[in-house]
Rosetta silent file (secondary structure, phi, psi, omega in degrees, C-alpha in Angstrom):
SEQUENCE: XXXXXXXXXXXXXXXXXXXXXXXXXXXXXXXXXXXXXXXXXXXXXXXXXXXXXXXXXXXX
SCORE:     score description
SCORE:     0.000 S_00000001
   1 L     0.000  -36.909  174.691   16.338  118.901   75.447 S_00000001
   2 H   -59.123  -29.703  161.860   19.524  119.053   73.178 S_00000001
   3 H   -60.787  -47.840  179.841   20.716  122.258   75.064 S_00000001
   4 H   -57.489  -18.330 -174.706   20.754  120.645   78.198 S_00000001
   5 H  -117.465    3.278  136.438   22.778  118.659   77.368 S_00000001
   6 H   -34.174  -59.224 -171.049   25.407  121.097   75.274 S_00000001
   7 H   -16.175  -88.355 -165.407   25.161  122.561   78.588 S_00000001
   8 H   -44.370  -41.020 -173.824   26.122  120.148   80.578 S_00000001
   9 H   -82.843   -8.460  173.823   28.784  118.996   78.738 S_00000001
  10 H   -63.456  -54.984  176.202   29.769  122.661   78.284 S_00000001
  11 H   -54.455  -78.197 -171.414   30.109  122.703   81.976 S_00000001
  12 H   -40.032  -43.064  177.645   32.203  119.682   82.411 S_00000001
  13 H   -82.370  -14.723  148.074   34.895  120.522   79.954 S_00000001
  14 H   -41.311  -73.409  177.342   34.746  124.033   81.938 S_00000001
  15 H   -62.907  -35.476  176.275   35.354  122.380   85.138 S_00000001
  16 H   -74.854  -65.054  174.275   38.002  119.812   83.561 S_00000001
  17 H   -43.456  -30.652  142.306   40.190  122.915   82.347 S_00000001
  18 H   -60.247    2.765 -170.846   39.865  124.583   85.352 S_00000001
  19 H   -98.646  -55.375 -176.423   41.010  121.661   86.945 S_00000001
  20 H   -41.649  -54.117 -153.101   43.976  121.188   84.484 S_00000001
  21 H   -97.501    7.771  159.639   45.327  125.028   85.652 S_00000001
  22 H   -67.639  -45.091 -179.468   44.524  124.233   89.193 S_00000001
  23 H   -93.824   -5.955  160.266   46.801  121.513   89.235 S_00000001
  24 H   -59.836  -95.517 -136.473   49.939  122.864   87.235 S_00000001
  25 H   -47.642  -21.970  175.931   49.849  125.857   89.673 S_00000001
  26 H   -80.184    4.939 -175.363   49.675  123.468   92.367 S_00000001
  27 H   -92.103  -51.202 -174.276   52.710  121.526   90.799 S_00000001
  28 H   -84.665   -3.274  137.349   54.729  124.594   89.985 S_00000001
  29 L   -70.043  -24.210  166.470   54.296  126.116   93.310 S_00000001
  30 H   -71.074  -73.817  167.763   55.220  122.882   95.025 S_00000001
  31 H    -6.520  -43.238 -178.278   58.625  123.177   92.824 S_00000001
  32 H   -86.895  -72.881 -143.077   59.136  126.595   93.624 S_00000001
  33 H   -82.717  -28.591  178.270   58.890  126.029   97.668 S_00000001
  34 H   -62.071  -49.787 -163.811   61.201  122.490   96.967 S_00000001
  35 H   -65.519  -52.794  148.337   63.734  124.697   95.214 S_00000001
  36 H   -10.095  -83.988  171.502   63.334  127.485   98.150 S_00000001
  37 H   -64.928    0.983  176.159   64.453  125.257  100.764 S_00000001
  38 H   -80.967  -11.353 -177.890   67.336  123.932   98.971 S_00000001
  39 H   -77.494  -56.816 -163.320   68.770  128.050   99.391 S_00000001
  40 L   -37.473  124.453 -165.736   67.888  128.093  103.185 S_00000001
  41 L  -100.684  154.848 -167.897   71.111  127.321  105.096 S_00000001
  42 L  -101.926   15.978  166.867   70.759  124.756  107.791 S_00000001
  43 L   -97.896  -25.181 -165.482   72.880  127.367  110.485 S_00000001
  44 L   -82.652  -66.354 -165.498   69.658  130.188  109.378 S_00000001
  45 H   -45.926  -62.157 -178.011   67.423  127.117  110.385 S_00000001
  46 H   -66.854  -96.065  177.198   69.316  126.494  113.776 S_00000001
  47 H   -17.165  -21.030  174.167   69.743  130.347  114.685 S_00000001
  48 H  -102.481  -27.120  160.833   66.002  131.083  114.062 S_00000001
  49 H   -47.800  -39.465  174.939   65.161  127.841  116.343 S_00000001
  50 H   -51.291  -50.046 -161.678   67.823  129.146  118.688 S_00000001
  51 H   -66.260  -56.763 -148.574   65.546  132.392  118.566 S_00000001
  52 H   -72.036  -42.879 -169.855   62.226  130.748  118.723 S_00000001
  53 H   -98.816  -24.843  168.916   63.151  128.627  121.985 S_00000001
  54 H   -66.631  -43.324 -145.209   64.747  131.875  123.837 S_00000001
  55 H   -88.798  -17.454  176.210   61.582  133.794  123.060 S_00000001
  56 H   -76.457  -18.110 -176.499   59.609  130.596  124.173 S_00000001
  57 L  -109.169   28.091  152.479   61.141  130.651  127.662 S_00000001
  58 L   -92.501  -28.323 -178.053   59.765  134.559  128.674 S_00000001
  59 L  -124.466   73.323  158.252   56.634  133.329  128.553 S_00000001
  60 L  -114.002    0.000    0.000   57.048  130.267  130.890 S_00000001
């Protein structure tokens, strides 16, 4: 009965550290995609919109 419940608690501090590096990567990939659009020039944005709405009126 004492195993089961190493187990269990084996599991749970499994699943909380997998948890831990789930949410850094999800932290330091939001960071990375914040810092990303600060390069992106807002004339690249309007010229690929530009693009996007020409290529949208061939198939009207």
């Amino acid at each position: 009965m004492d195993n089961k419940g190493q187990t269990s608690a084996e599991f749970i501090l499994l699943f909380g550290g997998i948890m831990v590096v789930v949410l850094l990567a999800i932290y330091m990939y939001n960071n990375y995609l914040s810092d990303l659009s600060g390069q992106i020039e807002s004339r690249e944005v309007k010229q690929f919109n530009s693009q996007l709405h020409n290529l949208g009126n061939y198939f009207r």
